[in-house]
C-alpha positions as CSV (number, residue, x, y, z in Angstrom):
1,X,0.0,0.0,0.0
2,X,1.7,3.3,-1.2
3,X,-0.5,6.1,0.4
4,X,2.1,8.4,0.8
5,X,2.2,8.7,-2.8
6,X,-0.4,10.9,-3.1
7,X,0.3,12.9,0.0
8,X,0.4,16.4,-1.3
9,X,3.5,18.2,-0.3
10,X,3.9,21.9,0.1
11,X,6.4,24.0,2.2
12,X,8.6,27.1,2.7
13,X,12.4,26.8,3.2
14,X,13.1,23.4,1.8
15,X,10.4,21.9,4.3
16,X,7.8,19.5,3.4
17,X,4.2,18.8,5.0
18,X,3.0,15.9,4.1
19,X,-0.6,15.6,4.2
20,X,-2.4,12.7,5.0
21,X,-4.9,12.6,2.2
22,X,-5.6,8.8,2.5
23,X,-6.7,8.9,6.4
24,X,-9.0,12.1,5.6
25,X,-10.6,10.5,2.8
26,X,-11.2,7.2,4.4
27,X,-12.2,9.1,7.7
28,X,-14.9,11.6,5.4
29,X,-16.3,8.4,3.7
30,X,-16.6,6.8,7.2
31,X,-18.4,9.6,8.5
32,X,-20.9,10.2,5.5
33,X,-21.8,6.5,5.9
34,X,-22.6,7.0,9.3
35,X,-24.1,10.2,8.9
36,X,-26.9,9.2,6.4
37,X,-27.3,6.1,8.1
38,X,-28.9,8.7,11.3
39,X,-27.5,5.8,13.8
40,X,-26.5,8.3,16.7
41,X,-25.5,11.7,17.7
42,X,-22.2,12.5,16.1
43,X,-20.8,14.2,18.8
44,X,-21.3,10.8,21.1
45,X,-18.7,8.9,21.8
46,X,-20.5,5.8,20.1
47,X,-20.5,8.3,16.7
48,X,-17.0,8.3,16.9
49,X,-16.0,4.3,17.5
50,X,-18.3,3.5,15.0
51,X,-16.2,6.7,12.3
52,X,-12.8,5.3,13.9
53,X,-13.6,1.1,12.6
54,X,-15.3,2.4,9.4
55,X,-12.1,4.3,8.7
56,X,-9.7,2.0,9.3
57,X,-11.5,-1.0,7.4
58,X,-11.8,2.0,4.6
59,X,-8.1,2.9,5.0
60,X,-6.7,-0.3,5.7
61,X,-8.6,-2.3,2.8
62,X,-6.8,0.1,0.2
63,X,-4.3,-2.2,-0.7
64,X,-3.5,-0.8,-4.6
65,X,-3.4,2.8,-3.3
66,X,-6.2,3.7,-5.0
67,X,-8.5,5.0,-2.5
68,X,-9.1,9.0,-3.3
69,X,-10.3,7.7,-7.0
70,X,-12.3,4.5,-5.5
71,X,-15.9,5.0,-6.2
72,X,-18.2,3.7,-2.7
73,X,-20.3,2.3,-4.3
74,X,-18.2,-0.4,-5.9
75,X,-16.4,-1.0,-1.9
76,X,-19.4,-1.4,0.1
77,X,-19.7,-5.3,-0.4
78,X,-15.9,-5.4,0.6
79,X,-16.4,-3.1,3.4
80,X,-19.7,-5.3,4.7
81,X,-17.6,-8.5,4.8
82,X,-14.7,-7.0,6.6
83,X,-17.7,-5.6,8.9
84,X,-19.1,-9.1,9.8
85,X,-19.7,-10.3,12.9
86,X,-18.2,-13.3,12.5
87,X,-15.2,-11.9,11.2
88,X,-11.6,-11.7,12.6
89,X,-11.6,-8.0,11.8
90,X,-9.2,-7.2,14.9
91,X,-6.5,-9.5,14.0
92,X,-7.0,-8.3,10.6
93,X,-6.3,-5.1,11.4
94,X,-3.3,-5.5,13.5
95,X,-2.1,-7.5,10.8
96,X,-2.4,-4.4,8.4
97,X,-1.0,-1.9,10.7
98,X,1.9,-3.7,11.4
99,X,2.3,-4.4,7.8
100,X,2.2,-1.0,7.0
101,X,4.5,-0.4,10.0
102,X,7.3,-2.1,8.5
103,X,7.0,-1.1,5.4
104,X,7.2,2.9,6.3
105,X,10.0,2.0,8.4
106,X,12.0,-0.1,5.8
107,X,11.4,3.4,3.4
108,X,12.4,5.4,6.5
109,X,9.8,7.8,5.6
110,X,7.3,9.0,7.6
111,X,4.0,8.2,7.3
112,X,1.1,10.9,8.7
113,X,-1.9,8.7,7.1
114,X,-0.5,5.9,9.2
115,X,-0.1,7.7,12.1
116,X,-3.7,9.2,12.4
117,X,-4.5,5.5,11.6
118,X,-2.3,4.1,14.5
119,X,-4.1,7.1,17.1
120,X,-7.5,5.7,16.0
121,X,-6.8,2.1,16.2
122,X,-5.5,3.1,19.8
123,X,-8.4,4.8,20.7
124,X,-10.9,2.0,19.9
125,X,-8.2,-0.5,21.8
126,X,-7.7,1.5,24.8
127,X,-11.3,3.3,25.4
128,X,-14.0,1.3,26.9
129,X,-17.8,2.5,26.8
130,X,-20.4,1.6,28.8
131,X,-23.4,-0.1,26.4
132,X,-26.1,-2.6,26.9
133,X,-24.2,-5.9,27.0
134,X,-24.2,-7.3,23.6
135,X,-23.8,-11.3,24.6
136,X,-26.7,-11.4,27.3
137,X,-29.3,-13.8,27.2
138,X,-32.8,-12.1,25.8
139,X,-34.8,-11.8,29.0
140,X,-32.5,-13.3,31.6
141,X,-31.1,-11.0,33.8
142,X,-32.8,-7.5,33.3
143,X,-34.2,-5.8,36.7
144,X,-37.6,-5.0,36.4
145,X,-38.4,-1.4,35.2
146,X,-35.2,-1.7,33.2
147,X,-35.4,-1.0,29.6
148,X,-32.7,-0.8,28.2
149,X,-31.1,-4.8,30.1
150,X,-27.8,-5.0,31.9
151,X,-24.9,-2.8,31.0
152,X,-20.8,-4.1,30.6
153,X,-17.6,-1.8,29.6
154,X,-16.4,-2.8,25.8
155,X,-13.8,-1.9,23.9
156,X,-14.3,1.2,21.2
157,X,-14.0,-1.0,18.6
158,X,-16.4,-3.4,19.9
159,X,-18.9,-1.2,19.5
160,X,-17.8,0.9,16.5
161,X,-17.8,-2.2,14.4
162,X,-21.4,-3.5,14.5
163,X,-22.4,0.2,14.1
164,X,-20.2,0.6,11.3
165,X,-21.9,-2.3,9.4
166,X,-25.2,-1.0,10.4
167,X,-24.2,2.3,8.6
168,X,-22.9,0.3,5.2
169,X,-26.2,-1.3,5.5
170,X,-28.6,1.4,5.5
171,X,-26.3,3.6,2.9
């Protein structure tokens, strides 16, 4: 994956600022998805999980370099199956970061798509949110006058991905 070569470059005095034109477009596609899919507040911290996995299954499944001339459309099966439930999409992204990890540091160029990648992926690994408990049994342990069932802390990302596919879904 070559993302840096469309970073645009610009800067005074021989210095160069190297855009990260791959993150932003996979992070705008991820939040438009969301967006029209009307799942949440986007200020909420669920908005944001949700952005963070869409745009690092965007990102991270851009594996010709292609993805500021992709066309949505034509990715949203892709995206859905990376999405899945019953998919290893956690090992599959560590897999990709630290792919694209090596690579960067083998070019010994740095890489700002990958690092607004890497501070996402550490959000959604590090935060935990409070939200109804996703592997209860229907009906077994709610307290009465409880709507919403029992409550656990998950993982970001935990969260963010079913919400994510939920988005591709409705789009």
């Amino acid at each position: 994956m070559q993302h840096e070569s469309r970073d645009s470059t610009e800067g005074s005095s021989g210095g160069e600022l190297r855009v990260p034109m791959a993150w932003l477009y996979a992070e705008y596609i991820a939040d438009e998805l969301l967006r029209t899919g009307d799942l949440m507040p986007p200020t909420s911290f669920e908005y944001r999980a949700g952005r963070d996995a869409l745009a690092l299954t965007i990102y991270l499944s851009d594996t010709e370099g292609e993805l500021s001339g992709i066309r949505v459309v034509t990715q949203l099966e892709n995206w859905l199956s990376l999405t899945a439930y019953d998919q290893p999409w956690r090992e599959w992204v560590r897999e990709r970061m630290d792919g694209l990890a090596e690579a960067a540091a083998a070019a010994r160029a740095p890489s700002p798509d990958l690092d607004l990648a890497d501070a996402a992926w550490r959000w959604l690994e590090e935060t935990e949110l409070l939200a109804p408990d996703l592997d209860a049994v229907p009906g077994g342990g709610a307290v009465p006058g409880e709507d919403e069932g029992p409550k656990v802390w998950t993982p970001a990302w935990r969260l963010g991905l079913p919400l994510g596919h939920l988005a591709i879904h409705l789009f």
